[in-house]
N, C-alpha and C positions, 0 to 999 in steps of 0.2 A: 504494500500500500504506500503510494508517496505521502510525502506528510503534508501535503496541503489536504488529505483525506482525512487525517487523524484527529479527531477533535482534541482530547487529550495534549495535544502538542503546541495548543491554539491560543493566544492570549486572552482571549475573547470566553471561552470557556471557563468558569466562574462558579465558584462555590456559593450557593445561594440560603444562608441562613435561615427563611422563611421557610422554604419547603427541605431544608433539608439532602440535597445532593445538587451535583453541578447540571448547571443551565449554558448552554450559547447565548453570548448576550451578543451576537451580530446582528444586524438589524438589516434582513431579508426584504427583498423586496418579494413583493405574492409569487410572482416564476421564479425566482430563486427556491424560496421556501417551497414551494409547489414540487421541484424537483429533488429538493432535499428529503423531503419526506416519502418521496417515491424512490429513494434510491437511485436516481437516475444521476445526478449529480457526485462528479468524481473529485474536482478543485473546488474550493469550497472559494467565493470571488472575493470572501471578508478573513481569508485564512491570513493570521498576525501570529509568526512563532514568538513563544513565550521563552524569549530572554531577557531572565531575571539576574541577568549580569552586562546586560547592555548599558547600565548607567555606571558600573565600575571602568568599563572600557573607554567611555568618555572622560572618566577623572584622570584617567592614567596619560 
């Protein structure tokens, strides 16, 4: 699977205290999310890796 597939890998994927387990918080347009939910959708067009040492690499 590339990782633009992987939610999991996505900065956007977010632990949501209210309910209790992680949400995408991308904000799909209806064909996007139309296709997401069908599985038809491989690259995800809001996929943002989750590097949580990207702001060390700026100080340096």
């Amino acid at each position: 699977m590339n990782q633009e597939g992987c939610c999991e890998l996505c900065a956007l994927y977010a632990w949501d205290e209210e309910y209790g387990y992680y949400v995408c918080e991308a904000d799909l347009d209806e064909d996007d999310m139309e296709r997401f939910l069908r599985g038809s959708i491989y690259a995800c067009p809001c996929f943002q890796p989750d590097d949580e040492y990207r702001v060390v690499r700026k100080q340096m």
